[in-house]
C-alpha positions, -999 to +999 in steps of 0.1 A: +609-555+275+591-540+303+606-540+340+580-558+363+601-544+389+584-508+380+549-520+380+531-515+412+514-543+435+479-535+455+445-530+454+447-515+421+464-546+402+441-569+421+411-551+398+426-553+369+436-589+369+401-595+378+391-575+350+413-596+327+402-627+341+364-618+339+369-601+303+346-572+314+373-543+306+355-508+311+352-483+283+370-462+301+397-460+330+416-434+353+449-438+368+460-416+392+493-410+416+524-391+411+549-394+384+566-421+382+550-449+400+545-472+370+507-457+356+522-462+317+540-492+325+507-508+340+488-496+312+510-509+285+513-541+301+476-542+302+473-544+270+497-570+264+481-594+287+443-587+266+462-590+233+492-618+241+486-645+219+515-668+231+501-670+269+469-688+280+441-668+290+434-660+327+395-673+328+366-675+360+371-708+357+408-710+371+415-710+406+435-672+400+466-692+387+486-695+353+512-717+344+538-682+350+530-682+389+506-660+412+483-638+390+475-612+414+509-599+408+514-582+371+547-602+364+526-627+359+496-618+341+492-635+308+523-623+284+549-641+269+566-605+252+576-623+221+545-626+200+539-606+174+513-586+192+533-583+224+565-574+202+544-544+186+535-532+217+564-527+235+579-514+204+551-488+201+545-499+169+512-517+175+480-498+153+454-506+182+475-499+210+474-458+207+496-430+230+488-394+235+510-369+246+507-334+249+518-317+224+538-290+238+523-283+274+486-287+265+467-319+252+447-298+225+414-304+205+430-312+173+447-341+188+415-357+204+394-349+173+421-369+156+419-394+183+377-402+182+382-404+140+407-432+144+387-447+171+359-444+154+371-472+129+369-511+140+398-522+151+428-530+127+443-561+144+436-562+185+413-580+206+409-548+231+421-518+216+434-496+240+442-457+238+462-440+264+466-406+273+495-394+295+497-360+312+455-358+308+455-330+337+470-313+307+439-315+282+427-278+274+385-274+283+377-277+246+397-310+243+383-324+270+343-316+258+354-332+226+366-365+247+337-362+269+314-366+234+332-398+231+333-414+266+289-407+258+292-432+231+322-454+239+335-474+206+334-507+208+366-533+219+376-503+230+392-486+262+408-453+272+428-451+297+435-416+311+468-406+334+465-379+358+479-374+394+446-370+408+408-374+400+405-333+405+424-325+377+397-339+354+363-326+348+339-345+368+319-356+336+348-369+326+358-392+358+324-401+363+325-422+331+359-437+342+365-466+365+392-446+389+425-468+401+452-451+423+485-463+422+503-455+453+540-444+458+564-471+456+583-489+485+617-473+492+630-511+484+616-517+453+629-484+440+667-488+451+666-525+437+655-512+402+681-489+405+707-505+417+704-531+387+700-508+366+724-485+370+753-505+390+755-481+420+765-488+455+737-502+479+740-474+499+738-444+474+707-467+458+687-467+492+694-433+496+682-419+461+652-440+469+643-426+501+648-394+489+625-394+460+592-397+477+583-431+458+587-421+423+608-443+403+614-413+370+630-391+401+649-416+414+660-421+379+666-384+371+686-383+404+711-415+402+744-397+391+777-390+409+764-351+397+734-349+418+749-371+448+781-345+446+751-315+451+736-333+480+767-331+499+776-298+487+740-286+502+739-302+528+773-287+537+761-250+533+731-259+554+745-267+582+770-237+579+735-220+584+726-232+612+765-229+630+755-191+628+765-159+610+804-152+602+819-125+625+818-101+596+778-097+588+782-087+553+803-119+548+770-142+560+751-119+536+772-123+506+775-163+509+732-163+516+731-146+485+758-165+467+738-198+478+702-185+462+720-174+433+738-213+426+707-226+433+687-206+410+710-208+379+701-245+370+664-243+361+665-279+351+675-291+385+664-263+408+631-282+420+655-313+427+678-294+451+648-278+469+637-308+471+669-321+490+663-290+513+631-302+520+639-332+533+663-320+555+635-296+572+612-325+573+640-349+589+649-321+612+612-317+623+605-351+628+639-367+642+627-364+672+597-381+671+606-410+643+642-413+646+640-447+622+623-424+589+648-401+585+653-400+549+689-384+551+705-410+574+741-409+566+736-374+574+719-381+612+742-372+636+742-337+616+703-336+621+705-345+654+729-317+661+703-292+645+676-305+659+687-305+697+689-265+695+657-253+677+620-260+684+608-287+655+580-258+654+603-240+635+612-266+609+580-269+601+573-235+593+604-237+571+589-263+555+559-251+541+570-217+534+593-237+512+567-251+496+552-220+490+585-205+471+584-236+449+548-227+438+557-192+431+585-204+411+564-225+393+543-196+387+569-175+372+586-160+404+623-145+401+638-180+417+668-157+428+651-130+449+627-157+462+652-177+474+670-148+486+642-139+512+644-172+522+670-184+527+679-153+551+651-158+568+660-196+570+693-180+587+676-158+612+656-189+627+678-217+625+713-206+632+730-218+664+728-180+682+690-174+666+681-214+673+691-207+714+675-174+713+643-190+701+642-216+722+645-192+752+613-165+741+594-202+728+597-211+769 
């Protein structure tokens, strides 16, 4: 059964249960945000609540209220997940109820030529048949004329929904025909209480995965193990040996810098993950100043504290987005190791206790 507990509240799930209470569903819809926020979840249960047949209807004429509870929030829109139509949905087994991946790293022509034939037939069994297509920043330009062809002449009971982080990665053709819904990042709380559940971890370790990934519940999920905890610590450790300054032998700082960008660069799985931990300890050290109360790594705050009293947050925040910029040219194919390398050494020039004060005295 589905987790209400992942599916987002707002502005977005305000339209759509006015859509389903109005019955005027578009031909055609875009969700956007970043991974993990609940776009597939809301999308499924969508169609469970047009299709339930063991629920009442939400209709105009009600005051906005079902026999479940408060329809504004998804948990309660109309779906009893034990019908036949509810049980074939969640089981993926429904033939109306259609999900499109990409096949490899691209969604390709064949597979939305393949798509329009199948919706080109009435519906087999559904009251709104619903296609879905995940990852649709990922259609290739041919693919997407070949949808576009479709959206012109939409087929009836029918709606697409398309998933993509944001309305640019489409063509505009495309999300002009599309009602557009963001879903935002989910609250920090939300995310640690699914978690925690879920997974049986420590209140603590919960709240901390979920501040640290950025309100998507997939990373949180991808991050809840002892393993990637263990790495945290173990990072944040050799960070701050950074910033306590060079060993008395040179060469010795030298080797461990480039001991560090080689660990880091030998997972290629995981690699964004532990930049991404970096990250937010540049982005706590910048702000702790400022916003005390948001740091993200707080069991970590006196340590940031520490840091932070001895360089200008000027620096952090050049840090910061030349770390963004390595991630991009490792996404584009960029030896991780040398990158991080350079980096990282230069990371050691302007943070470490001896550079941090010398800094602080040319920055007067």
């Amino acid at each position: 059964m589905l987790n209400p507990m992942l599916i987002p509240g707002g502005r977005s799930i305000q339209v759509l249960t006015h859509l389903i209470r109005t019955r005027k569903i578009p031909h055609a819809m875009l969700f956007t945000g970043i991974d993990g926020v609940g776009r597939y979840q809301t999308a499924i249960r969508l169609a469970m609540a047009l299709n339930c047949t063991g629920q009442p209807d939400i209709s105009t004429e009600s005051d906005g209220q079902n026999t479940n509870g408060d329809s504004q929030d998804p948990a309660y829109w109309p779906v009893c997940g034990s019908c036949p139509a509810c049980r074939k949905i969640i089981t993926g087994e429904h033939p109306d109820i259609l999900s499109i991946q990409p096949a490899g790293n691209a969604l390709k022509i064949d597979q939305i030529r393949s798509l329009c034939d199948t919706l080109a037939l009435k519906p087999y069994d559904a009251r709104y048949r619903f296609a879905i297509l995940e990852k649709a920043q990922a259609m290739t330009l041919p693919a997407a004329n070949a949808l576009l062809k479709m959206l012109e002449e939409p087929p009836a009971r029918t709606t697409l929904i398309l998933i993509a982080n944001k309305p640019s990665d489409l063509l505009p053709t495309i999300f002009s025909r599309c009602q557009h819904l963001r879903f935002p990042p989910l609250p920090e709380e939300q995310i640690a209480r699914s978690i925690a559940d879920s997974e049986g971890i420590s209140e603590e370790a919960s709240r901390l995965i979920a501040a640290m990934a950025g309100g998507s519940h997939q990373t949180a999920r991808e991050m809840d193990s002892g393993q990637w905890l263990r790495q945290r610590h173990w990072l944040m450790d050799e960070l701050m040996q950074i910033h306590r300054g060079p060993a008395p032998d040179k060469t010795g700082s030298t080797r461990r810098i480039m001991a560090l960008a080689d660990i880091l660069a030998r997972d290629p799985q995981h690699i964004f993950h532990l930049l991404g931990i970096m990250k937010s300890w540049l982005r706590d050290l910048a702000m702790v100043a400022f916003t005390p109360e948001h740091t993200i790594n707080r069991d970590r705050t006196d340590q940031i504290k520490e840091v932070a009293a001895s360089v200008p947050s000027q620096t952090f925040v050049g840090s910061f987005e030349a770390l963004e910029k390595i991630e991009k040219q490792i996404l584009a194919n960029a030896n991780p190791r040398l990158a991080l390398e350079t980096y990282l050494a230069t990371l050691a020039q302007n943070i470490s206790t001896s550079g941090g004060l010398e800094s602080i005295k040319n920055y007067g």
